[in-house]
C-alpha positions as CSV (number, residue, x, y, z in Angstrom):
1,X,0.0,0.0,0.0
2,X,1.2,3.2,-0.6
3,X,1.2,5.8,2.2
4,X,1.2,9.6,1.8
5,X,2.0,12.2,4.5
6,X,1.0,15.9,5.7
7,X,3.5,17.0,8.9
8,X,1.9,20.0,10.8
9,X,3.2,22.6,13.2
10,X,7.3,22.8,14.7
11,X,10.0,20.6,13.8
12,X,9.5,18.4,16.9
13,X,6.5,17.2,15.8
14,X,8.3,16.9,11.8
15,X,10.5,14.6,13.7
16,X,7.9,12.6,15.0
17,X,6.4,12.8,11.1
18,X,10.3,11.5,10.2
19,X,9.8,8.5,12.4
20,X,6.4,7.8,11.3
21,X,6.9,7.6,8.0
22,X,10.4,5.6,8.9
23,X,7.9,2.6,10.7
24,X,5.7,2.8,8.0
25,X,8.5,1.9,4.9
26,X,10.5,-0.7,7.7
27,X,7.1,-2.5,7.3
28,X,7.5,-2.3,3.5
29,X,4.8,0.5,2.6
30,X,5.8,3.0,-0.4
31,X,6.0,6.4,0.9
32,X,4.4,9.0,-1.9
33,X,4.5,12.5,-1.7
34,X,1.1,13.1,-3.7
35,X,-1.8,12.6,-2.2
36,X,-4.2,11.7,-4.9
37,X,-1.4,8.6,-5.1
38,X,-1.9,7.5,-1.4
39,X,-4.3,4.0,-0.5
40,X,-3.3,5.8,3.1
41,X,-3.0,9.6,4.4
42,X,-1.6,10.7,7.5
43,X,-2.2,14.0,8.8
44,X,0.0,14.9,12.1
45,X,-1.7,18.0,14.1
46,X,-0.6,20.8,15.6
47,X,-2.5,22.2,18.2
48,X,-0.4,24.5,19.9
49,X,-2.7,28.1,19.2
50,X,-6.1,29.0,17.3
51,X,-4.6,29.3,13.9
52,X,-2.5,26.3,14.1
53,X,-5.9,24.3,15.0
54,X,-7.8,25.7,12.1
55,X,-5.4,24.6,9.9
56,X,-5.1,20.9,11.0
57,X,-8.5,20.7,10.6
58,X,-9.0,22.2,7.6
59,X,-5.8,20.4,6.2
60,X,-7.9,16.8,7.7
61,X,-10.9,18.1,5.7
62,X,-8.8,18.5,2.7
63,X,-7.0,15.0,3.1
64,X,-10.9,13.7,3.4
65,X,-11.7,14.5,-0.1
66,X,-8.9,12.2,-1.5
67,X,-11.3,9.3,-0.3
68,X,-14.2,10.6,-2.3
69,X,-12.1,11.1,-5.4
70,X,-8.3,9.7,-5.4
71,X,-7.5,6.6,-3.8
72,X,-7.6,6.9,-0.3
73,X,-8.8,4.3,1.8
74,X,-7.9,5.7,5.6
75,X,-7.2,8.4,7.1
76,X,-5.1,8.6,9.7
77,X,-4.6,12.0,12.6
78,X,-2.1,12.1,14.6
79,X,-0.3,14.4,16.8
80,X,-0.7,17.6,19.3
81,X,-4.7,18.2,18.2
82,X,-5.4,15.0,18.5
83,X,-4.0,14.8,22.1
84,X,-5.8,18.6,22.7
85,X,-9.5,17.5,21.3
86,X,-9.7,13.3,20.6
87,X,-12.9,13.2,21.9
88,X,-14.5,15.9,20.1
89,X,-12.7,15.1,16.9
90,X,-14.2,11.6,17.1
91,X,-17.4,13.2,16.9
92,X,-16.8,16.1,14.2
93,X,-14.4,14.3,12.0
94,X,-16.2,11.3,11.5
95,X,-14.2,11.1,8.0
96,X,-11.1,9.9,10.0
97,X,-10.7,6.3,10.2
98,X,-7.5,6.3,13.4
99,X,-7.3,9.1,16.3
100,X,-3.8,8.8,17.3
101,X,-2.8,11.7,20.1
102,X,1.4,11.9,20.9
103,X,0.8,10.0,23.9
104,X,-0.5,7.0,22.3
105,X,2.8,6.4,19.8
106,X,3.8,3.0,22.2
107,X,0.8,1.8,20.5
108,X,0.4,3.1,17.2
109,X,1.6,0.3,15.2
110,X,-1.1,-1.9,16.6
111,X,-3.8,0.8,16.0
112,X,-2.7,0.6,12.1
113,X,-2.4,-2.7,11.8
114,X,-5.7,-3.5,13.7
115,X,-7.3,-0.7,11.1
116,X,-5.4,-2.3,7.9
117,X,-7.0,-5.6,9.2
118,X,-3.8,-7.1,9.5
119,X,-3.0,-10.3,11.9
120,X,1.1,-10.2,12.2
121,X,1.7,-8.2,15.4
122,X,5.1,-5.5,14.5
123,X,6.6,-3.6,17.6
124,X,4.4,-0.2,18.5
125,X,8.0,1.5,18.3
126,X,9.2,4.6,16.7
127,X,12.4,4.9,16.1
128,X,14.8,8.0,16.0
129,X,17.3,5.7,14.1
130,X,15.1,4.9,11.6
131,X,13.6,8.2,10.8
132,X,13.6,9.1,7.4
133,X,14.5,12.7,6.8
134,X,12.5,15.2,5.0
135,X,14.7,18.4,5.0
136,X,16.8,17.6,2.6
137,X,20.3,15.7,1.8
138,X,22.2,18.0,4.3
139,X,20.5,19.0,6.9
140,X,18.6,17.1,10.0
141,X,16.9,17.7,13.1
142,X,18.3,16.5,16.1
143,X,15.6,16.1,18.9
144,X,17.3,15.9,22.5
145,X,13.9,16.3,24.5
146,X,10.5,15.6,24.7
147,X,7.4,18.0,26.6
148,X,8.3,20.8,28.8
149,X,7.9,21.7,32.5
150,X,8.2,25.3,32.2
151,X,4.4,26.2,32.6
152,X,4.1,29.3,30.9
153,X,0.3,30.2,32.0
154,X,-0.4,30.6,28.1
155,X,0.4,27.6,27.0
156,X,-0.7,24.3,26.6
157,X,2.5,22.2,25.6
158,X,3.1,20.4,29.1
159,X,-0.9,19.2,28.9
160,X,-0.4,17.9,25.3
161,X,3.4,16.2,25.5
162,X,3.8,16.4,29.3
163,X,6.8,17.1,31.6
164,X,10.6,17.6,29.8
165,X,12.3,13.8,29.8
166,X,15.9,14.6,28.0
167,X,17.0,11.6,26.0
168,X,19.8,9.9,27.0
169,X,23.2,11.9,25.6
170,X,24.6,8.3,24.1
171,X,21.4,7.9,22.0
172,X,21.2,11.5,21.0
173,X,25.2,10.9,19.9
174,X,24.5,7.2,18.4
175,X,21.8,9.2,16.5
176,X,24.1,12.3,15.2
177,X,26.9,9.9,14.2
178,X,24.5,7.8,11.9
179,X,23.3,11.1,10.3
180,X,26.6,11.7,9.8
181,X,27.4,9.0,8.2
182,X,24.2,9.4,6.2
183,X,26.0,12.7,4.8
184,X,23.9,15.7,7.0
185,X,26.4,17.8,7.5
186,X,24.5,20.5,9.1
187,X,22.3,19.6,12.8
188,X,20.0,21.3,14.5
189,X,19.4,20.8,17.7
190,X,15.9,21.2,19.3
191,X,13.9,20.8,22.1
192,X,11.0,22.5,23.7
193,X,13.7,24.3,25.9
194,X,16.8,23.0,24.8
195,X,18.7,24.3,27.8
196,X,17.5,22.6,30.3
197,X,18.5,19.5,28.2
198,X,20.3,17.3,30.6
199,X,18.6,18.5,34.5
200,X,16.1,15.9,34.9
201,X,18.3,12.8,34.1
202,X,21.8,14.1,35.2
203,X,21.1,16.9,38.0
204,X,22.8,19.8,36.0
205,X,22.0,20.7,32.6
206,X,24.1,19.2,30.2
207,X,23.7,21.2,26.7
208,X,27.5,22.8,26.6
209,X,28.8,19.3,26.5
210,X,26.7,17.7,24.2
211,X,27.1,20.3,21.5
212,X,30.9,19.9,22.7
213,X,30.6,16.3,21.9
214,X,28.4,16.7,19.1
215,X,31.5,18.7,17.3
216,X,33.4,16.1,17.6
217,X,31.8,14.1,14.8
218,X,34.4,15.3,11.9
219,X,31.9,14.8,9.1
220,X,29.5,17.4,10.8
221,X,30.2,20.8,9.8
222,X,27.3,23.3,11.1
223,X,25.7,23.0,14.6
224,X,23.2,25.2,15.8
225,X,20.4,24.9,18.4
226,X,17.0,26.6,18.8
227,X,14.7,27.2,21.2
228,X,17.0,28.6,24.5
229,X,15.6,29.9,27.0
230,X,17.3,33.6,28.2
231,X,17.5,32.2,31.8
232,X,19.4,29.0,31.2
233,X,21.7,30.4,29.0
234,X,25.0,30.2,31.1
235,X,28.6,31.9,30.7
236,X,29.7,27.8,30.0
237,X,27.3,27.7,27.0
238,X,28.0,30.9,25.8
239,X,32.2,29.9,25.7
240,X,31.0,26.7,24.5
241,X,29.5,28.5,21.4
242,X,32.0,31.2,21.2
243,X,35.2,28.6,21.0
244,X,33.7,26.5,18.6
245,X,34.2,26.5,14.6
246,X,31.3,24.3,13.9
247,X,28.6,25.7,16.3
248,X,26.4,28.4,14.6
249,X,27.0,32.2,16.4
250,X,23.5,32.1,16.1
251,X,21.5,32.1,19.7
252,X,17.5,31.4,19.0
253,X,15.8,33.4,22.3
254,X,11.7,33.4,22.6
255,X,11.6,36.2,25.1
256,X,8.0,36.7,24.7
257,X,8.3,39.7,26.3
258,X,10.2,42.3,28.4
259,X,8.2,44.2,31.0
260,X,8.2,42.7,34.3
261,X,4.7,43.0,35.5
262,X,3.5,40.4,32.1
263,X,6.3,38.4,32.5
264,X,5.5,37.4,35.8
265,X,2.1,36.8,34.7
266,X,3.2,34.7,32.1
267,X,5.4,32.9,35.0
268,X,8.6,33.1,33.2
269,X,11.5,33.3,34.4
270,X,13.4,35.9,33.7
271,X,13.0,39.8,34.2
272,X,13.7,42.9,32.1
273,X,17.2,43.1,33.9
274,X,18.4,40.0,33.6
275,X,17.2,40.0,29.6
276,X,18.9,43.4,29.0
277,X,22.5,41.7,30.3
278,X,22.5,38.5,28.0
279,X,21.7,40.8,24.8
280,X,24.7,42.7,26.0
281,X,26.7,40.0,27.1
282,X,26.1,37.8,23.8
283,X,27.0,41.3,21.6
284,X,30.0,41.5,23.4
285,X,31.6,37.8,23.5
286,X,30.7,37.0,20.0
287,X,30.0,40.0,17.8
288,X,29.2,38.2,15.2
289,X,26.5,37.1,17.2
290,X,23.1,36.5,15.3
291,X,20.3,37.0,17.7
292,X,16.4,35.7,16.5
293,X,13.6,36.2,19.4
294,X,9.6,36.1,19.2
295,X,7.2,38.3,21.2
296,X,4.0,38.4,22.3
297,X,1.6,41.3,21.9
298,X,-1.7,41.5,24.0
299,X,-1.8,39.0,26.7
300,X,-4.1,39.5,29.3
301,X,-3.3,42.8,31.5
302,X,-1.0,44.0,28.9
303,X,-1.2,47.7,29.8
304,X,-0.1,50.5,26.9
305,X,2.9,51.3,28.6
306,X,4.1,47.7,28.8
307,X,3.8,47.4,25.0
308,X,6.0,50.4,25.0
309,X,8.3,49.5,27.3
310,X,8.4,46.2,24.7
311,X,9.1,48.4,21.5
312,X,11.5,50.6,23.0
313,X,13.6,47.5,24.7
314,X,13.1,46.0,20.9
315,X,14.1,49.6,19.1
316,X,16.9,49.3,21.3
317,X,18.2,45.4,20.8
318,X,18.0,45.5,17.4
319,X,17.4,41.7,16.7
320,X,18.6,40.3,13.5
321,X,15.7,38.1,13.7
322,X,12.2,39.1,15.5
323,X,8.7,37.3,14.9
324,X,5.4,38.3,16.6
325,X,2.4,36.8,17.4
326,X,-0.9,37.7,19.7
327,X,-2.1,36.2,22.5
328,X,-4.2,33.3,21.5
329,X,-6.6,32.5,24.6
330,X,-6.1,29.0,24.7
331,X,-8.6,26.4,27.1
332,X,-7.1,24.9,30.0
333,X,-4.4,27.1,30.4
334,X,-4.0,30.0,33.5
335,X,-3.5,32.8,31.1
336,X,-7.0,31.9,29.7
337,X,-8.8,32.6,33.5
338,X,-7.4,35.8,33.7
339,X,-8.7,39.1,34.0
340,X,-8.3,42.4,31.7
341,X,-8.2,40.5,28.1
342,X,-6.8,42.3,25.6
343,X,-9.3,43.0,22.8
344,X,-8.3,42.0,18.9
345,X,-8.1,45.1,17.0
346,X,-5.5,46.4,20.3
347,X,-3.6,43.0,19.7
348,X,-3.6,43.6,16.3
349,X,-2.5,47.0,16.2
350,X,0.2,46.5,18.8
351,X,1.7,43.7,16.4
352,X,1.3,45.9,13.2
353,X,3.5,48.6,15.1
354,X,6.0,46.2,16.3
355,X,6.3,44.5,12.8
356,X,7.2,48.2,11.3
357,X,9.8,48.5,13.6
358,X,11.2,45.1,13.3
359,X,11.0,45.9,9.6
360,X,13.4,49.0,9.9
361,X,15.7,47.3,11.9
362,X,16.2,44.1,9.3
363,X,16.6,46.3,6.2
364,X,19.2,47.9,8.2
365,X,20.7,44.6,9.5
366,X,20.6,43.3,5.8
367,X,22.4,46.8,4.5
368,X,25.3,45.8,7.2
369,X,26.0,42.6,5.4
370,X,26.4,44.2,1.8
371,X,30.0,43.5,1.3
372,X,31.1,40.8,3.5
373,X,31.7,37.2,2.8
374,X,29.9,33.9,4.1
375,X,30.3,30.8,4.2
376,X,27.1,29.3,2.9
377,X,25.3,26.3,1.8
378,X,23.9,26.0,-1.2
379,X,20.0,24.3,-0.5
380,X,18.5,24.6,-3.8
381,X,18.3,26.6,-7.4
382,X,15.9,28.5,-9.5
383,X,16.3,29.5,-12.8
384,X,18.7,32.7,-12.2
385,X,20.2,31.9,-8.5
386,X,21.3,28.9,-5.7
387,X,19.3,29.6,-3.4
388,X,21.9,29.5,0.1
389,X,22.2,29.9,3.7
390,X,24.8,31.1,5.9
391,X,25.1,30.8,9.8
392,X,22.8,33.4,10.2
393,X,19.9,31.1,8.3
394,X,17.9,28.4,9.7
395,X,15.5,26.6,7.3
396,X,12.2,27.5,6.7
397,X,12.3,30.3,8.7
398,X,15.1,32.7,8.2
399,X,15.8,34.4,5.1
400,X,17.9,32.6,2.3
401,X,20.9,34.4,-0.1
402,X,20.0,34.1,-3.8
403,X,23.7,33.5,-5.6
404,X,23.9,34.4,-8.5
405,X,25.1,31.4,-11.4
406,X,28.1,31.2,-13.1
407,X,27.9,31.9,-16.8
408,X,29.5,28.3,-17.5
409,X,26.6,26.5,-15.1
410,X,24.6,26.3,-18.6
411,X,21.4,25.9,-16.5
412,X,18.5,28.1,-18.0
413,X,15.5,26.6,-16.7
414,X,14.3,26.2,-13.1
415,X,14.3,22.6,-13.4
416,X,18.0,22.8,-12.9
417,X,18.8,20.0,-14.7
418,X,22.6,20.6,-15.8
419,X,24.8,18.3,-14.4
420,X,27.0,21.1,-13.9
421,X,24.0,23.0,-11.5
422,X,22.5,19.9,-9.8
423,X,26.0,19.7,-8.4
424,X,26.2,22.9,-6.5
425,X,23.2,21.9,-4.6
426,X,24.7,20.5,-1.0
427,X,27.6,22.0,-1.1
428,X,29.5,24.4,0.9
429,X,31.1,27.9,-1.0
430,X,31.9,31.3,-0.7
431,X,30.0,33.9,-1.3
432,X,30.0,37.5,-1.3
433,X,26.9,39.8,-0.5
434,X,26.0,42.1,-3.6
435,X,22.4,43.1,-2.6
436,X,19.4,42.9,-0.4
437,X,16.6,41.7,-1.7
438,X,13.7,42.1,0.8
439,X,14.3,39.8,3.5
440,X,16.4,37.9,1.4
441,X,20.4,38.8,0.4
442,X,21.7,38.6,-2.9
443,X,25.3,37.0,-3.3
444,X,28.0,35.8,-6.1
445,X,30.3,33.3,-5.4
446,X,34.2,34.0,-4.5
447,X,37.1,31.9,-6.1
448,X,38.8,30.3,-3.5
């Protein structure tokens, strides 16, 4: 049977996706990437905030019509929504053949096969060394962690995936050493939190030396981590990053915000203070330093002078990197009980304002980099450019370099079918910034 899948939401749960669709071709199912091809569709959920839950289900609903007029025979949702709403979905969805929420993968393969029919019992297990990898021939994910136990009162990610369990470093290194020898040269490391990677299994948290190990797999060129947490980013880590030639100057922050009185409603950690002194600590040990953050406009009590005190600590920062997003009032969670909500069109306006600014800063940011040279990674071509990243880039995300092609490439279609083009694509060059080009930077390669 031939199995086609839709991956939702963060790169955790694509990892998850990874793993899935690893179990399903170890049990000798062909993996398609269109749907109309697929005798089975799997949909894995996000349902972290409103929008992300409007489009799992409307991506479900969309699946669904394959049935009516392709060739699918089940369909299959898994993931955070399904964790969130099982019940409910039951009911609403009754298009979907299995419900399978994140804390049911022990048992999925026996949910499949008992759908499929199917008599020969396989182990339930997924398995990070048998993921197969969607993001290309280069570059993988490296999950160290699963859930959270930070318990920000907005949001809902210990309910769905539960407390933070770290994997065990060995694993995580038995993992990064077969994707090394797979040829990814370039791992990112994620986690809900990735610095507290480490606390609940060994007492102290243990991210400095596994990126420290980590480097130490020669065929591994670019490291970088995401998702760290202002609080738990320590002097070691900071050295740790600053020392090495492989890990990425490239620190990803979610403040969520900078006034004290909403950050101690949200119950994190950290306070304007102690935020101001990493920025300027980070600047200063690595100034090459690339800084990306998100924020949060409107949550509940959010006064106009803490959303000033927010633009002016952001005017100030200057982030290379900055995304915003409002307040989505989200059941089950504290922040939802509380008083003085913010109403839309004052969320909205507060995130049009900050997205100006951040807009300034980033054509200025991109301005800064006209002239200088980068190592960069060439991820894919069009008809006129590679299309590249350097340190400063994570996929997806971040904005790309457009390099332009060498007269002898011979490629004049975006098919990219030249032998002399295709080759290009995974490999690491030079490159001189020309131009900006929106978000985007325009480069030419140097001769080494």
């Amino acid at each position: 049977m031939k199995v086609g899948f839709v991956s939702l939401g963060c790169s955790k749960n694509l990892v998850d996706t990874e793993m899935l669709i690893g179990k399903f071709k170890k049990e000798n199912f062909e993996i398609v990437n269109q749907p109309k091809e697929a005798d089975i569709l799997v949909v894995n959920t996000c349902g972290f905030i409103e929008s992300a839950k409007e489009e799992a289900i409307n991506t479900i609903l969309e699946m669904a019509e394959y049935k009516k007029n392709g060739n699918c025979k089940f369909l299959i949702a898994t993931g955070c929504l399904v964790k969130r709403y099982k019940t409910e979905l039951e009911k609403a969805l009754p298009e979907v053949d299995l419900l399978v929420s994140v804390d049911e993968y022990d048992k999925i393969w026996s949910k499949v096969q008992n759908l499929l029919g199917q008599k020969t019992k396989s182990q339930n297990t997924l398995d990070y060394m048998e993921r197969c990898i969607a993001t290309g021939e280069k570059t993988a994910y490296l999950k160290i962690a699963e859930g959270c136990s930070n318990h920000c009162t907005y949001c809902a990610i210990p309910a769905i995936r539960g407390p933070y369990v770290s994997r065990p470093m060995e694993d995580i290194l038995k993992e990064a050493k077969r994707l090394a020898s797979l040829g990814y040269q370039e791992l990112i490391v994620i986690a809900q939190d990735t610095t507290k990677y480490g606390i609940d299994l060994y007492g102290v948290p243990k991210l400095a030396e596994l990126l420290e190990k980590l480097a130490e797999i020669e065929e591994i060129k670019w490291i970088r981590f995401l998702y760290a947490y202002p609080e738990s980013i320590t002097d070691e880590l900071i050295e740790v990053v600053k020392k090495s030639e492989k890990i990425c100057h490239y620190f990803d922050i979610p403040l969520q915000h900078v006034s004290d009185p909403v950050l101690k409603k949200m119950n994190r950690k950290s306070d304007s203070k102690s935020i101001e002194n990493l920025i300027h600590k980070l600047k200063k040990e690595i100034p090459d330093v690339v800084i990306r953050t998100t924020m949060m406009v409107g949550f509940p009590g959010e006064m106009q002078e803490d959303f000033e005190t927010l633009y002016a600590f952001v005017k100030r920062a200057k982030f290379d990197k900055l995304g915003a997003f409002q307040y989505s009032k989200e059941e089950g969670t504290p922040a939802a009980k509380l008083p003085n909500q913010v109403h839309y069109k004052t969320k909205q306006k507060r995130w049009n304002v900050l997205m100006k600014l951040q807009e300034e800063i980033v054509k200025e940011k991109l301005q800064e980099k006209v002239g200088n040279t980068y190592e960069v990674l060439m991820d894919s071509a069009s008809d006129k450019y590679w299309i590249a990243r350097s340190y400063m880039d994570i996929p997806d995300e971040d904005g790309v370099i457009y390099v332009k092609k060498l007269s002898t490439s011979g490629c004049a279609t975006s098919s990219c079918a030249t032998d002399s083009c295709k080759a290009m694509i995974g490999k690491f060059i030079k490159c001189k910034i020309i131009g900006v080009k929106g978000y985007d930077l325009i480069g030419e390669i140097v001769d080494e």
